[in-house]
GUDO-980551 format. One record per residue: residue number from 1; residue in one letter; x, y, z of N, C-alpha, C, O in turn. Coordinates in steps of 0.1 Angstrom, whole numbers, plus 5000, padded with zeros to 4 digits. Each point is the difference from the previous one (the first is absolute). Layout:
+-----+------+------+------+------+------+------+------+------+------+------+------+------+------+
| pos | code |  n.x |  n.y |  n.z | ca.x | ca.y | ca.z |  c.x |  c.y |  c.z |  o.x |  o.y |  o.z |
+-----+------+------+------+------+------+------+------+------+------+------+------+------+------+
| NUM |    A |    X |    Y |    Z |    X |    Y |    Z |    X |    Y |    Z |    X |    Y |    Z |
...
+-----+------+------+------+------+------+------+------+------+------+------+------+------+------+
This chain:
+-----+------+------+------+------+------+------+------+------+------+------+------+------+------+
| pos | code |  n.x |  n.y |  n.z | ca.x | ca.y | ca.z |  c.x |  c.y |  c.z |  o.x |  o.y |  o.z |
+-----+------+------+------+------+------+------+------+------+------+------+------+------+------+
|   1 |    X | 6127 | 3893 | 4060 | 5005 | 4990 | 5010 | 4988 | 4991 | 5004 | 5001 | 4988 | 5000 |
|   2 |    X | 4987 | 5019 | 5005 | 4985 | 4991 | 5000 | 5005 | 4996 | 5017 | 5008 | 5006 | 5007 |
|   3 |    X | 4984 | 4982 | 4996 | 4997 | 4992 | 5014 | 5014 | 4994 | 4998 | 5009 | 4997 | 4991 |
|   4 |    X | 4985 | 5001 | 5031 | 5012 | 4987 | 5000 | 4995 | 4992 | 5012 | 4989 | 5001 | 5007 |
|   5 |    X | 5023 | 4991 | 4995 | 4995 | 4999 | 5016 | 5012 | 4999 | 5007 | 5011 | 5000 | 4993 |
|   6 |    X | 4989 | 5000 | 5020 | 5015 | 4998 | 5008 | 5000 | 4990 | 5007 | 4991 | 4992 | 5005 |
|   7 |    X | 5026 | 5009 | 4997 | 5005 | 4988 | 5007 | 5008 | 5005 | 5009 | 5008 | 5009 | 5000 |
|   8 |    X | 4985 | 4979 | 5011 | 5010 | 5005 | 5009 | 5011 | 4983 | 5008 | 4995 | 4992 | 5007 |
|   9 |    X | 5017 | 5008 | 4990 | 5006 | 4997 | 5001 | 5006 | 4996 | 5014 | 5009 | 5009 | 5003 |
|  10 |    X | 4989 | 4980 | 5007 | 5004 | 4997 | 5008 | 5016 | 4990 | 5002 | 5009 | 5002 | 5008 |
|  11 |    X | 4990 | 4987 | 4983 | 5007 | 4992 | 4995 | 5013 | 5010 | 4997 | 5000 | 5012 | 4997 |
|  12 |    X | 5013 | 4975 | 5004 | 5011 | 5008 | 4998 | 5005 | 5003 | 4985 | 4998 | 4993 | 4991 |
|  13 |    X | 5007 | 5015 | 5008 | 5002 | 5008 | 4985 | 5012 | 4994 | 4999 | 5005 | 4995 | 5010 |
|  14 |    X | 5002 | 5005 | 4977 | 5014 | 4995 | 4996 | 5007 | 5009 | 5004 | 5011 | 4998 | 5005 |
|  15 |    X | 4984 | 5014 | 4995 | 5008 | 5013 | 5002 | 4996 | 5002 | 5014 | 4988 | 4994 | 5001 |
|  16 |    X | 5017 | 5013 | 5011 | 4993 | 5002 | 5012 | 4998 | 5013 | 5000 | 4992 | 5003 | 5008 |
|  17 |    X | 5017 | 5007 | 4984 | 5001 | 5011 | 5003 | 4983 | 5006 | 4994 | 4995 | 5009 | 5006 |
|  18 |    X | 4999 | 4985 | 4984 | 4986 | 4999 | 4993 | 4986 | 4997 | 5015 | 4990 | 5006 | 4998 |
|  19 |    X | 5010 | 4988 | 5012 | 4996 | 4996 | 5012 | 4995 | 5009 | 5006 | 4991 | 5000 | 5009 |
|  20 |    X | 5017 | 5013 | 4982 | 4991 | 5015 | 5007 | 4988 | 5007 | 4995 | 4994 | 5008 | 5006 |
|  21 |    X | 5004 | 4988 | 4983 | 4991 | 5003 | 4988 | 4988 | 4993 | 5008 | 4998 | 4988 | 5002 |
|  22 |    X | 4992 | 5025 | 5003 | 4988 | 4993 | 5005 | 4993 | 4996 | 4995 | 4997 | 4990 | 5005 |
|  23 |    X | 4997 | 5015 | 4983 | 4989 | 4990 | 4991 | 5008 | 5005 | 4980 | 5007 | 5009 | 4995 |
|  24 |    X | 4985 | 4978 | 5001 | 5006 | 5002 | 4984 | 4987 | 4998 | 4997 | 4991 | 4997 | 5007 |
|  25 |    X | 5010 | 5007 | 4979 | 4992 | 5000 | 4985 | 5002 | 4984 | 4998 | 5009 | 4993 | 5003 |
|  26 |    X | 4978 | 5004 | 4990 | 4995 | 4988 | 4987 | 4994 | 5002 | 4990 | 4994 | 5011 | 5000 |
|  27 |    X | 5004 | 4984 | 4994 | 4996 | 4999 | 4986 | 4992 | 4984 | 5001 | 4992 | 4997 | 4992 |
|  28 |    X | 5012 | 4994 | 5016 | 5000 | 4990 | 4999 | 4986 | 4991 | 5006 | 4998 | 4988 | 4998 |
|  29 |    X | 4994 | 5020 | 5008 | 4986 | 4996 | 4999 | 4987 | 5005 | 4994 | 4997 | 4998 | 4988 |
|  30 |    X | 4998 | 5008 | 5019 | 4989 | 5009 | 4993 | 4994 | 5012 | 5002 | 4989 | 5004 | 4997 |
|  31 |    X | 5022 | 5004 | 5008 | 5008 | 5015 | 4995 | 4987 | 5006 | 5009 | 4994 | 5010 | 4994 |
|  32 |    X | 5000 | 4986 | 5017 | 4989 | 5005 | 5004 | 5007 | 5008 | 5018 | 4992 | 5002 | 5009 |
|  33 |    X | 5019 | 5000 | 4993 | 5005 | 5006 | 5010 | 4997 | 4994 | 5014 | 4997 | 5006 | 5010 |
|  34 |    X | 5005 | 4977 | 4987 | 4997 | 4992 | 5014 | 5014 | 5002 | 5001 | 5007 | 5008 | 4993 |
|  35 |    X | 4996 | 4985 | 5015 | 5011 | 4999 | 5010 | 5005 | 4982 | 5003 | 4995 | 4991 | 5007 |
|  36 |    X | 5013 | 5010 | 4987 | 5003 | 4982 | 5001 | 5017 | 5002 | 5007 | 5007 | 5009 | 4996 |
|  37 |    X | 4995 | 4982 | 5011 | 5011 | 4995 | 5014 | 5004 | 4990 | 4994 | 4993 | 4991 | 4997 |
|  38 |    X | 5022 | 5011 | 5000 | 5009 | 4986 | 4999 | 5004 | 4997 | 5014 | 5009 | 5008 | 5004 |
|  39 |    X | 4986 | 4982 | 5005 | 5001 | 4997 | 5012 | 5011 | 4993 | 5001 | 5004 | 4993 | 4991 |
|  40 |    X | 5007 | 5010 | 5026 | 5011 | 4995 | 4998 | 4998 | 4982 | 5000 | 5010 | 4994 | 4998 |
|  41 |    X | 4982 | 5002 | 5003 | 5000 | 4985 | 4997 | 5003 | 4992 | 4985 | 5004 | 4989 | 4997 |
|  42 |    X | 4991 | 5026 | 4994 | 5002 | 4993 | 4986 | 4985 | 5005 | 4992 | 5000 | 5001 | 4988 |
|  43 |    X | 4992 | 5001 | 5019 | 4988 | 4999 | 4994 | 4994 | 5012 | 4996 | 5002 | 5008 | 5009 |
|  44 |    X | 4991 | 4996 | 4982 | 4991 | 5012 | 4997 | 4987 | 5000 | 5000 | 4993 | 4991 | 4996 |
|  45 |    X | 5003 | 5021 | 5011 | 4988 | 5007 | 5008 | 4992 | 5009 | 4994 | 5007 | 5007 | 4993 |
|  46 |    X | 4979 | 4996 | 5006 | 4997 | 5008 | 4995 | 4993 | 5006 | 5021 | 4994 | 4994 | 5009 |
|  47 |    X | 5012 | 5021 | 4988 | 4996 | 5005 | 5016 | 4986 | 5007 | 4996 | 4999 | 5006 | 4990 |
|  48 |    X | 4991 | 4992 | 5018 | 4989 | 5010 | 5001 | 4994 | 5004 | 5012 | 4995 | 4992 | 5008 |
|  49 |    X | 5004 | 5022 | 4996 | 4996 | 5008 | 5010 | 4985 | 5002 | 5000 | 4994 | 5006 | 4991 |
|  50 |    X | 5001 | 4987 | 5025 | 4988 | 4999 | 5003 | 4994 | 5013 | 5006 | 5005 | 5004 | 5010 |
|  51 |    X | 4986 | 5002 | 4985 | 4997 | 5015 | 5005 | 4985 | 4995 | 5013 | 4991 | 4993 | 4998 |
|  52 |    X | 5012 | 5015 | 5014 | 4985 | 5003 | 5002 | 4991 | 5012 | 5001 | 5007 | 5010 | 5001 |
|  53 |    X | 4979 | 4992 | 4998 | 4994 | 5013 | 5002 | 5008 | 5006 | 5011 | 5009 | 4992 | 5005 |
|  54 |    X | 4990 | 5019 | 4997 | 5000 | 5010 | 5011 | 4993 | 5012 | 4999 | 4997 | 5004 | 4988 |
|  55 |    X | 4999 | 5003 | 5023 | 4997 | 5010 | 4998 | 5011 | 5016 | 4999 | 5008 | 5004 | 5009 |
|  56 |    X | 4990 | 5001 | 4982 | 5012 | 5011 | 5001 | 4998 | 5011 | 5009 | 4987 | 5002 | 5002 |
|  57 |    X | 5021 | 5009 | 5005 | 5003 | 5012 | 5002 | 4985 | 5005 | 5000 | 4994 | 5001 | 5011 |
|  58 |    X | 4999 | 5003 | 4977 | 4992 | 5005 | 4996 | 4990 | 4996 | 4999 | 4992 | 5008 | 4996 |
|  59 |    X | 5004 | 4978 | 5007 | 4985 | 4992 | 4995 | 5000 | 4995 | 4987 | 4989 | 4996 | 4998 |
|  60 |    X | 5016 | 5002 | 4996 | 4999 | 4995 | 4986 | 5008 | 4986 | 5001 | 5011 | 5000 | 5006 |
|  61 |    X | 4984 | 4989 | 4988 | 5005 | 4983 | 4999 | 5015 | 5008 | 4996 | 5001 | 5011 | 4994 |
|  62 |    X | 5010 | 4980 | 5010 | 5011 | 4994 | 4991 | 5005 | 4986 | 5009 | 4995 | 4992 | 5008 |
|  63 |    X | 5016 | 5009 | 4988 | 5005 | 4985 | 5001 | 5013 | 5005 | 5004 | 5004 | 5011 | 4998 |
|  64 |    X | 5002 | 4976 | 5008 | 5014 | 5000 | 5007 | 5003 | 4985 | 5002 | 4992 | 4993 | 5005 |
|  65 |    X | 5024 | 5003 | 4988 | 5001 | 4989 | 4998 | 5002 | 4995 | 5010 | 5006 | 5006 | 5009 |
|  66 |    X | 4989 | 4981 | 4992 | 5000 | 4990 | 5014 | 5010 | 4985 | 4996 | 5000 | 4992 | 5010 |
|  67 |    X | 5003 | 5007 | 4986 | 5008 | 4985 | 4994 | 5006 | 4999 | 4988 | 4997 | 5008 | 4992 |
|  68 |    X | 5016 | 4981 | 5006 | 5004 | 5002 | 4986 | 4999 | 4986 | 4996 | 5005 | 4992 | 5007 |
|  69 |    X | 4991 | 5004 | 4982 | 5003 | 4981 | 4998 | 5005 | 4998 | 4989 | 5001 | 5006 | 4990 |
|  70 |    X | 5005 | 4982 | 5017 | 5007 | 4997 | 4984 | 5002 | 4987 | 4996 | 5004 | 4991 | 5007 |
|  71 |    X | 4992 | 5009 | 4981 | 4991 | 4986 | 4989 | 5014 | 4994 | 4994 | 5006 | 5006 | 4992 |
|  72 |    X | 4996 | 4987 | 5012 | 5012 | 4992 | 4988 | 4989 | 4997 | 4986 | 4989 | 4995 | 5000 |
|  73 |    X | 5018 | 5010 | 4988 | 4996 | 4999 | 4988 | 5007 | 4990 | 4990 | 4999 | 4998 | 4988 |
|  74 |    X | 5010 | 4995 | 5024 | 5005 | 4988 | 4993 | 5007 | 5002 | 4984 | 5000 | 4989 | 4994 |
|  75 |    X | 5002 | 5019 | 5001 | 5008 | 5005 | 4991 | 5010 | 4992 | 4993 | 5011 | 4996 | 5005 |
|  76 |    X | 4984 | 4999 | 4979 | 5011 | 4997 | 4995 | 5004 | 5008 | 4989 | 4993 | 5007 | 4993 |
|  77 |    X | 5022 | 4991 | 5005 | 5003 | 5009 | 4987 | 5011 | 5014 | 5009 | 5006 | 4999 | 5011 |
|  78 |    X | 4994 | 5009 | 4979 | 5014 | 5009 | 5005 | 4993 | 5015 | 5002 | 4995 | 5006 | 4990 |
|  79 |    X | 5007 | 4999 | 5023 | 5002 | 5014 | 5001 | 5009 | 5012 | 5002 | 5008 | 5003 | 5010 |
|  80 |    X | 4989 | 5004 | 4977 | 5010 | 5011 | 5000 | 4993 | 5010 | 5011 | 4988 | 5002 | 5001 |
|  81 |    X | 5027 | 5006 | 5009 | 4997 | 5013 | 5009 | 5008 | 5009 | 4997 | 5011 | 4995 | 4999 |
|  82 |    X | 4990 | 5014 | 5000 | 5005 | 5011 | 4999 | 4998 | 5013 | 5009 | 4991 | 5002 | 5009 |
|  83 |    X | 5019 | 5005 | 4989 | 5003 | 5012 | 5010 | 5010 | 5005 | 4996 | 5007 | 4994 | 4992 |
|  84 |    X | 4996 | 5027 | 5016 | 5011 | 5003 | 4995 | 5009 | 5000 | 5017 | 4995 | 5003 | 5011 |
|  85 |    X | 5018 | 4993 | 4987 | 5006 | 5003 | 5011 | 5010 | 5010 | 4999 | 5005 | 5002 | 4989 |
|  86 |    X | 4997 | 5007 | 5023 | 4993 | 4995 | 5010 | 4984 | 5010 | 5005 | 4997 | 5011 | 4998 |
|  87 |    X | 4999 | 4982 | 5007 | 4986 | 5001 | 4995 | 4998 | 5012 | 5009 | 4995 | 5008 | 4992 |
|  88 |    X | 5007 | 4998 | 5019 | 4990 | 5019 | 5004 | 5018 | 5009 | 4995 | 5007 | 5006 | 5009 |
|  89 |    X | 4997 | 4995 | 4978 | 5010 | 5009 | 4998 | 4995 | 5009 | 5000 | 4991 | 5000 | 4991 |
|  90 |    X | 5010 | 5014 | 5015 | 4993 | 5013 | 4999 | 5012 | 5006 | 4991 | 5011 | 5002 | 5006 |
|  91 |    X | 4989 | 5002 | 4977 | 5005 | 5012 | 4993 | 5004 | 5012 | 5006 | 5012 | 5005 | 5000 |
|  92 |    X | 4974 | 5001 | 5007 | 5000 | 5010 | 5004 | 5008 | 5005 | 5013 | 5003 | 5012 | 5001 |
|  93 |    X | 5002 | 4977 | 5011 | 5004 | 5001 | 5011 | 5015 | 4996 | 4993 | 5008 | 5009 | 4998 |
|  94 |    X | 4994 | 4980 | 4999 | 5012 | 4992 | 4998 | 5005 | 5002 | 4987 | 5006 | 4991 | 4995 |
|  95 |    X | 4992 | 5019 | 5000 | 5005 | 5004 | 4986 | 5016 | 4994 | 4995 | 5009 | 5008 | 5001 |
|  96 |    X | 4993 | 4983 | 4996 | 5014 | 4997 | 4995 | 5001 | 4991 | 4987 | 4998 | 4988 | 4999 |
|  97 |    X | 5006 | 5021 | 4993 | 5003 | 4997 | 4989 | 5003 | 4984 | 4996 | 4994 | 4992 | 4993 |
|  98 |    X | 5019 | 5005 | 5016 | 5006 | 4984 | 4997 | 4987 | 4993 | 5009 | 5001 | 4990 | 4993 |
|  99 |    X | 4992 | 5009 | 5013 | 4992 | 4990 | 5008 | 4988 | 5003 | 4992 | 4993 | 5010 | 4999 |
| 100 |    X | 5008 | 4978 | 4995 | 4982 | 4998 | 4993 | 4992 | 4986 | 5001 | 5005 | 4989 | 5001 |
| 101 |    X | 4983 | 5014 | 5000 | 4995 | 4986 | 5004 | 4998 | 4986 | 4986 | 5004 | 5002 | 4989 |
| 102 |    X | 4992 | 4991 | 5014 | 5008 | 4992 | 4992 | 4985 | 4988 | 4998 | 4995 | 4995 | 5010 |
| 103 |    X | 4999 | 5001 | 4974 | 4989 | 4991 | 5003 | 5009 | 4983 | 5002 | 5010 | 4995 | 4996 |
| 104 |    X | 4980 | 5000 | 5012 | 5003 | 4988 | 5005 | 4983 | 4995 | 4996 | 4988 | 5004 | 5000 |
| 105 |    X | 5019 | 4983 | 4994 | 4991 | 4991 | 4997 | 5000 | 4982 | 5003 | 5012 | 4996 | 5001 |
| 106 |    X | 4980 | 4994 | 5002 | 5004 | 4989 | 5005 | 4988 | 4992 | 4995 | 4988 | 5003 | 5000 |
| 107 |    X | 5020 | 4988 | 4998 | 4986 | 4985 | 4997 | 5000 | 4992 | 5010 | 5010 | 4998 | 5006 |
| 108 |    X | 4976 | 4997 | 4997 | 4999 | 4993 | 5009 | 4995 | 4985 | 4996 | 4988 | 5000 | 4996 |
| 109 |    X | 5016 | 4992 | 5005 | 4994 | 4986 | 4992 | 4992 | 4992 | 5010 | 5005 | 4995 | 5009 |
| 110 |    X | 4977 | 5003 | 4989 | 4996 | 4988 | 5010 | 4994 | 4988 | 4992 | 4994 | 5000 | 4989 |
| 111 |    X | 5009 | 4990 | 5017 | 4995 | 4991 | 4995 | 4989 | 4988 | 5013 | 5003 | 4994 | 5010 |
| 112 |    X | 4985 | 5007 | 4984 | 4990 | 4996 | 5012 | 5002 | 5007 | 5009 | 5006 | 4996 | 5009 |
| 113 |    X | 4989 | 5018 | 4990 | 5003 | 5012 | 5012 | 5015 | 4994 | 5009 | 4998 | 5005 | 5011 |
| 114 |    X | 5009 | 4992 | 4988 | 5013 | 5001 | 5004 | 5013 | 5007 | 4990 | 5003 | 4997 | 4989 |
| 115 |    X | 5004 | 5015 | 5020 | 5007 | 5003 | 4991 | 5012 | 4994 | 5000 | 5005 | 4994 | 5009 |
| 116 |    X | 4998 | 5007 | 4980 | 5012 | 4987 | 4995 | 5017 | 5012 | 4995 | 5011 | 4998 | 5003 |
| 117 |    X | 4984 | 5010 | 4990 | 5012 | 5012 | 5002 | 4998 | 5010 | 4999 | 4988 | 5003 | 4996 |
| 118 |    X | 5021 | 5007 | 5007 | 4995 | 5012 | 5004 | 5016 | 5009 | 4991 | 5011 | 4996 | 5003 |
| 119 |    X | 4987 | 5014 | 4989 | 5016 | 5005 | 4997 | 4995 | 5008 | 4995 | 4988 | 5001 | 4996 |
| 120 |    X | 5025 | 5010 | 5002 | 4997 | 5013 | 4992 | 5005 | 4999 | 4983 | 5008 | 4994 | 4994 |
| 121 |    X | 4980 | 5017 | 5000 | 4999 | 4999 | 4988 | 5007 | 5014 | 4995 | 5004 | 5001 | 4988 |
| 122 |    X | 4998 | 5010 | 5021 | 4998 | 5008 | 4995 | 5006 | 5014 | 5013 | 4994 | 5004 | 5010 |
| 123 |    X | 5020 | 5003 | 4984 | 5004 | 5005 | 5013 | 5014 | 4997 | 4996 | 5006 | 4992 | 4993 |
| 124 |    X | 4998 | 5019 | 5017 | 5019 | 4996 | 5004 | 5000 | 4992 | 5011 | 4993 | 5002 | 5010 |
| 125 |    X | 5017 | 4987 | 4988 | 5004 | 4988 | 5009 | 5012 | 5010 | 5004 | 5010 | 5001 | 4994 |
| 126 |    X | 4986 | 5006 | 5019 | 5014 | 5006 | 5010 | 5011 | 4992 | 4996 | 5008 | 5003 | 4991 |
| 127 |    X | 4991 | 4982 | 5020 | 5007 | 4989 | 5003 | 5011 | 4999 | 4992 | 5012 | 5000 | 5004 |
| 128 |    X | 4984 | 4998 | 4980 | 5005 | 4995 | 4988 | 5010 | 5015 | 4998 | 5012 | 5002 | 5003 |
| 129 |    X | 4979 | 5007 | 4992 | 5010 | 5013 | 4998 | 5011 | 5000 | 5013 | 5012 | 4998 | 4998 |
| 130 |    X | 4983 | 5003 | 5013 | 5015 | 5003 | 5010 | 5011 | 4985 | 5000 | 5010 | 4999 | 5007 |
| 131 |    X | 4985 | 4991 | 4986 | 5008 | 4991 | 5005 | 5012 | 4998 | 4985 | 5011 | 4996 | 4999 |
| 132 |    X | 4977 | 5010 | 4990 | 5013 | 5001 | 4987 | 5007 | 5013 | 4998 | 5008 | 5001 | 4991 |
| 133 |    X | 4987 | 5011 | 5022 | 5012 | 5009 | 5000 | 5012 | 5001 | 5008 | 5009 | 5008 | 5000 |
| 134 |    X | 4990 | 4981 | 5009 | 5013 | 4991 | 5009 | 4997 | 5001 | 5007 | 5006 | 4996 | 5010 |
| 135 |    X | 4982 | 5011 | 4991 | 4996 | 5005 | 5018 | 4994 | 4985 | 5008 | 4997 | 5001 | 5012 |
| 136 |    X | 5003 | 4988 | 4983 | 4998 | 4991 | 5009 | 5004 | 4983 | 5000 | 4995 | 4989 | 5003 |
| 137 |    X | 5018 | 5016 | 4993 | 5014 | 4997 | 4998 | 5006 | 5001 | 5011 | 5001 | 5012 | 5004 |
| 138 |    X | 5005 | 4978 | 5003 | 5010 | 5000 | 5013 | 5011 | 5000 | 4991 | 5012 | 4999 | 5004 |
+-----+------+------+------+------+------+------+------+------+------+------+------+------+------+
């Protein structure tokens, strides 16, 4: 599977029920485990956490993060995210055969760091299933 980086999604999803999914997988930059924000304005972020010295417990240097920033990378071109939903299913607690989690995938289209669309590639459309089994049908 190798690197990735994640995303974390602020902006609204086509699906809302997806809105729960705290961070996703990419492929779509340079697989080095930064952390890039589709901000709800439209825009994408690369986030980075500012550390300072401290002294620990014990006397020896470490560090403890003090700030988080985030760089608009102005982004053009399309990013794929991925995730499985729903994303903390525990097997082991919630054991049920019919309830399995499900991959969900979505492209995100920007053009001059503005995102322009946003849809799923990849997943069950609830919506569509319950609405061609009559269930959303008056």
């Amino acid at each position: 599977m190798g690197m990735f980086d994640y995303v974390i999604c602020e902006h609204r999803l086509p699906h809302r029920e997806h809105e729960s999914i705290a961070s996703w997988q990419t492929k779509s930059f340079e697989n080095s485990l930064d952390v890039y924000v589709i901000g709800k304005e439209g825009r994408i972020f690369r986030e980075s956490t500012i550390y300072h010295p401290v002294e620990s417990w014990n006397g020896f240097p470490t560090s403890q993060p003090a700030d988080t920033v985030r760089e608009d990378v102005n982004y053009h071109g399309v990013v794929r995210f991925y995730s499985l939903f729903p994303e903390n299913y525990d097997w082991a607690v919630d054991f049920n055969p019919d309830k399995k989690q499900e991959w969900v995938e979505y492209e995100a289209k920007f053009t001059d760091g503005a995102l322009v669309d946003i849809k799923m590639v990849a997943g069950v459309d609830w919506e569509k299933v319950w609405n061609a089994s009559g269930g959303g049908s008056e």
